[in-house]
N, C-alpha and C positions, 0 to 999 in steps of 0.2 A: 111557385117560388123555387122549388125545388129544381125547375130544369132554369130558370134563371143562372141558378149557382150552379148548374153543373155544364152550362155555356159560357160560364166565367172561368172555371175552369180548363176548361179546351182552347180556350181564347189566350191562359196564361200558359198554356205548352205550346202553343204555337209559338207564343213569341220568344219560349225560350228556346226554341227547337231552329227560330230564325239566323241565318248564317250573319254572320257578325262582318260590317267591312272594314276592309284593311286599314281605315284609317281612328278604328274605333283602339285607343290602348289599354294597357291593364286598368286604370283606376276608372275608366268608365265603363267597362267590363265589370268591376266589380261592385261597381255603387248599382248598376242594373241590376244585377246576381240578387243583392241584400234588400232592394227594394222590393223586387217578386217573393222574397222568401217572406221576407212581413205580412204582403199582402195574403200570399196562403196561408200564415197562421191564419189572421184576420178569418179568412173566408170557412178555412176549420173549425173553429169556434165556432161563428154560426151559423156552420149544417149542425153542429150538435146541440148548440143552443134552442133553434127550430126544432131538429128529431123532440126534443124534449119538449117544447108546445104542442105538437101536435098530439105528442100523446096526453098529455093535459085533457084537451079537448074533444079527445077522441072516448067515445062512453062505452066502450065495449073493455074497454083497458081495467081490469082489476085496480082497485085505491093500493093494494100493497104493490101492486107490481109497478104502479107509477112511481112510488117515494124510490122502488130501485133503479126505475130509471132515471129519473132526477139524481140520485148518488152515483149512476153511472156515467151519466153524463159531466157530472163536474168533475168524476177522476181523467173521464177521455180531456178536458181543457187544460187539465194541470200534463197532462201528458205531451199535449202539444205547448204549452209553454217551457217544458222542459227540455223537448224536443230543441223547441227555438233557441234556447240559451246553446246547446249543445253543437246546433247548426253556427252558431256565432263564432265559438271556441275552433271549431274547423277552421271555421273560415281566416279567423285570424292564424291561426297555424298556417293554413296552405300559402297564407301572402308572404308569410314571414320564409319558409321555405323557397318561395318564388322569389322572392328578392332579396335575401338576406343567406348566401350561398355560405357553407362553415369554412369560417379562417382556418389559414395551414400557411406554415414555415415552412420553405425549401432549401434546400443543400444541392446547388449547380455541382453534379458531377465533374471534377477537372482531376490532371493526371497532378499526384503530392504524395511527398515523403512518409513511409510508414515505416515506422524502427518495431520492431520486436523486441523483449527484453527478459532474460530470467533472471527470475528473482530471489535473492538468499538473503539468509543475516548472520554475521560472524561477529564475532568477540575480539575488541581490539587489544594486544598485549604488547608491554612496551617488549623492544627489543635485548637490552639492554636492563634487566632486570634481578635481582638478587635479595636473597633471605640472607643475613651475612650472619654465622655461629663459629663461634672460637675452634680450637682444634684440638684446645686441652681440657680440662677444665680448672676452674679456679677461682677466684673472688675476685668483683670489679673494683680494680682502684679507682679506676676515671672514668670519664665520659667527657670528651672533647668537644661534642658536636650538640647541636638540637636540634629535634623536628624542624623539619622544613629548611635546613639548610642548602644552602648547596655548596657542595665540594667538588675537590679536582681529583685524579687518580692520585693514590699514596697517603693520600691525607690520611692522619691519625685520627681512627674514632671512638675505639675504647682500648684500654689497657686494663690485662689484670694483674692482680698482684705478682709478682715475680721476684721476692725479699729471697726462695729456699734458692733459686736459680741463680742468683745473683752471690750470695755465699759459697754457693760450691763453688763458682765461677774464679772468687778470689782464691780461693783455695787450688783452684786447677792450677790458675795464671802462677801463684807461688814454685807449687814445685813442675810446673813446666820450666820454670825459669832456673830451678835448680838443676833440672835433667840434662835441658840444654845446655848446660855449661859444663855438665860433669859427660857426655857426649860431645862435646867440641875437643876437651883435653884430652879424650879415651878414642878420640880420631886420629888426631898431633898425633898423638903414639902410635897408633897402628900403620899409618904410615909411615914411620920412623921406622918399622918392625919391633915395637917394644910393644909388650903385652899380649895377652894370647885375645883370641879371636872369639872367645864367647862373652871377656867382659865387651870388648866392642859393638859386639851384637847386642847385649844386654839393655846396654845405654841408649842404643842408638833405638831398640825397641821399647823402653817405657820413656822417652821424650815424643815416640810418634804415637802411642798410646794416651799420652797427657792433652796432643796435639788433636786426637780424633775430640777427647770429651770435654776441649773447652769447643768444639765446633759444634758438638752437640748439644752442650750446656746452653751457646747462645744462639743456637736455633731454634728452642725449646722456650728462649724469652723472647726472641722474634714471633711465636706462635702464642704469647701474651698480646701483641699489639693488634688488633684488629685494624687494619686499613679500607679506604674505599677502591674496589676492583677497577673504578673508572669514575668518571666524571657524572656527579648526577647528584640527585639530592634524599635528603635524609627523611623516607617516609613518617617514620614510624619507630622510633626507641622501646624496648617492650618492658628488659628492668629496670633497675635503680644500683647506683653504686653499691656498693656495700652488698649487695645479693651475688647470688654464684650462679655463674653462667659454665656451659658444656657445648661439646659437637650436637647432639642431642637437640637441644631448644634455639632457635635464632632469637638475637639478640636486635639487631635493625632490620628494617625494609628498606632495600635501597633499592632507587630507581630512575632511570635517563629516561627523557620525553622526547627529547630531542629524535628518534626514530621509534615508529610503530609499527607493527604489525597488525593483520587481520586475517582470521582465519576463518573458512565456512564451507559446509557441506553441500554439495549440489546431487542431484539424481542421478545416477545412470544411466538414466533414461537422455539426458545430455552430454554424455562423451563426448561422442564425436565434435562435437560443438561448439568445444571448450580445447583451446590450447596456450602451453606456456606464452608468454610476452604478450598475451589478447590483455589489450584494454578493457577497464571494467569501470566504472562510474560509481564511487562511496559516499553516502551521505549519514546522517546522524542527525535521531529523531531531537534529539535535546540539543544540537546545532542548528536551526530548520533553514540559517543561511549561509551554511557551510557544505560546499560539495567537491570533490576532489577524483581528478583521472588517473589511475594511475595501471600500470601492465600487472600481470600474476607474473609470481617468480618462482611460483613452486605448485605442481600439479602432481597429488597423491598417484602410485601405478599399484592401490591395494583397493578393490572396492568394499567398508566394511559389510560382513554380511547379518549386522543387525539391523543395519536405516538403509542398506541399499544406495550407500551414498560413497562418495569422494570427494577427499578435501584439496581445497585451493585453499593459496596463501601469497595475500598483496602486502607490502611495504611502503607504508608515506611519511612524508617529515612533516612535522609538528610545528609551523614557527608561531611564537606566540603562546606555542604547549596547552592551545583548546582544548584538543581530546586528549583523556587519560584514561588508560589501563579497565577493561573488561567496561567499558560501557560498547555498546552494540551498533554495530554499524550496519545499513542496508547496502546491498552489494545488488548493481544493474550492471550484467552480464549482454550486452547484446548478441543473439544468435540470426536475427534476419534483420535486412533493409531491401526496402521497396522505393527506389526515386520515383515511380509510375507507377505508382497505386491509386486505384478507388478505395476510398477510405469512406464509410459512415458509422455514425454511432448506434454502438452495440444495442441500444435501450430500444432502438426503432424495425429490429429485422425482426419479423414475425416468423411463426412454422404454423402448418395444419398436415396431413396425412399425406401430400404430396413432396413437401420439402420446405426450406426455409426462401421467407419473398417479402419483398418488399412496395408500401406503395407510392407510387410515383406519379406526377402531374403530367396527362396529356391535352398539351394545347390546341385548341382549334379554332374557328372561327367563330362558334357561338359561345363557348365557355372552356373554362377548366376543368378537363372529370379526372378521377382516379382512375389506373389500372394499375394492377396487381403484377410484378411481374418476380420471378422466380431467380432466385441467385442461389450461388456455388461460394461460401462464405470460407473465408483465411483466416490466419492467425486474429488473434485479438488481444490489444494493450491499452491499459489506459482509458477502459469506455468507446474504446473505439475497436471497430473491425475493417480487416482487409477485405475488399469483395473481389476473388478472382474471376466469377464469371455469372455472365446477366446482363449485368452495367455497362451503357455505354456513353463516350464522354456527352455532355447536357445536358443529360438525364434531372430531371428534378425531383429528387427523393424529398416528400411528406418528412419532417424532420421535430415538427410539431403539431397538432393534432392528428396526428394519425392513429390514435387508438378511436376516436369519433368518426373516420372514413370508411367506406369499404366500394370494391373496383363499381366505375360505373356512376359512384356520386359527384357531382357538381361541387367542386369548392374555387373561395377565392386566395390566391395568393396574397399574406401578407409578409410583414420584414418579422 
């Protein structure tokens, strides 16, 4: 029996060992493969099944050493059933690798626009802006205006009392009016030559004395009236009538929208980079569809030397009055542009101990494989990188699975 099964054996390496013809394809390749593999379980089984009869039968065999053969015989078929499953799992694998190649997204290399951009954030201030405090002090009689007004330059906002000002004032105007007259007669005369020359001097010096402190009296009630410095609107009132305002404490917030300002620190490390009338591109996180071009008008020639930086400073008009006062604006500075750039995204260039590379599709006539190929990488904005050197136009850079490739594997292109 035994050389039966072991010419059954021989008989099923031959035929697997037989050259396959050309017109035989993979699924009957493979249904052959799975057929023989059965039949050699099969035939595994029982040589061990047999080994384990014969020693049954055979009387020179110890009874304890039989029950170990019998228990080692059923772990050898559990072995080969397990074997079997395992052969299956293969085998399903190797078809799925043979005909089920890994998807990958490609990025056709072509020559396109790659901008560069540095980045800041500046504090927007109107341009036109004022804490408005009296120039004397005094008690507020009025309040002309309310929050949120808007006014034109001149306009009257507050007044303070000005009752002591306004009394001396009558009192000046009285006896100016008396000086002058008694100065007009004491002229007559002196050029007539009647009277001597120190009453003329006299007169004619407490009328220009009367004259200096009603000037002074009512510029003193002029510095009662608070006005607005220019056209713009009334933030922010702080007291109430009847309370005492000073130089000291501001009284209103006033402030024009109509023009703004932005101002922001850049590196030193960007000098050179950056100059007056360079357009710069402003947007605002709490605008997300508002964005505005506009040139620098003013570049710091001081670098401080606590942040290592220098300030620029843009100006834009406001119609409509969106942005107000100290909300923060993103400032895109461009320092490079590329009309001819290879561009791919940052997320896809790999490094190992030689340099940074990327992998990319080469075509052929049997499939699609990976190869590995090594680049010279540029600036990077935006998720993306410049690649100066490597790449040439075609090129199919891996743009999706490429963390599941590596040079040398078969994949298939998908969209």
């Amino acid at each position: 029996m035994k050389k039966i099964i072991v010419l059954t054996l021989i008989a099923l390496v031959a035929a697997c060992s037989q050259p396959t013809t050309t017109n035989e394809n993979l699924t009957v390749l493979t249904s052959k493969r799975d057929s023989l593999q059965n039949e050699l379980t099969n035939i595994e089984k029982q040589i061990n099944t047999i080994d384990m009869q014969v020693s049954e039968i055979d009387t020179s065999i110890n009874p304890n050493d039989l029950k170990l053969i019998q228990q080692i015989t059923m772990q050898k078929n559990k072995i080969v059933g397990i074997e079997t499953k395992i052969k299956k799992l293969e085998n399903k694998m190797t078809a799925k690798v043979e005909t089920n190649y890994i998807p990958v997204a490609v990025k056709n290399i072509q020559n396109e626009l790659f901008d560069h951009f540095i980045i800041s954030f500046g504090e927007v201030k109107a341009k036109n802006y004022a804490m408005i405090s009296p120039e004397i002090g005094g008690r507020i009689a009025k309040i002309y205006v309310k929050e949120g007004q808007k006014v034109t330059k001149g306009s009257l906002l507050i007044s303070l009392n000005a009752d002591a000002f306004n009394t001396q004032i009558t009192g000046v105007k009285s006896s100016l009016e008396f000086a002058t007259k008694t100065y007009d007669k004491q002229d007559a005369l002196w050029k007539e030559g009647i009277g001597s020359e120190i009453q003329y001097l006299t007169a004619k010096n407490t009328k220009e004395t009367l004259e200096a402190q009603l000037k002074s009296l009512e510029a003193q009630v002029r510095m009662t009236q608070l006005r607005a410095p220019f056209d713009g609107i009334v933030d922010k009132i702080f007291p109430k009538e009847g309370e005492m305002a000073g130089p000291s404490f501001p009284v209103i917030e006033f402030v024009n929208l109509a023009k703004l300002t932005i101002q922001a620190n850049i590196s030193e490390a960007h000098i050179d980079k950056i100059k007056t009338g360079q357009d710069v591109e402003l947007s605002f996180s709490s605008l997300p569809d508002f964005k505005v071009t506009t040139p620098i008008i003013r570049m710091s020639k001081v670098i401080s030397s606590a942040s290592r930086t220098f300030e620029i400073e843009m100006e834009i008009n406001n119609p409509g009055e969106k942005i107000i006062p100290n909300m923060v604006s993103t400032i895109h500075v461009k320092d490079y542009s590329n009309q001819e750039a290879f561009v791919v995204p940052s997320l896809v260039i790999r490094s190992d101990t030689k340099g940074n590379y990327l992998y990319v599709v080469n075509k052929n006539k049997k499939n699609d494989v990976v190869e590995k190929k090594y680049v010279t990488t540029g600036l990077s904005y935006d998720e993306n990188t410049n690649i100066i050197k490597g790449l040439n136009a075609e090129d199919l850079v891996i743009v999706k699975g490429f963390h599941l490739v590596s040079a040398g594997v078969p994949v298939n292109i998908v969209e």
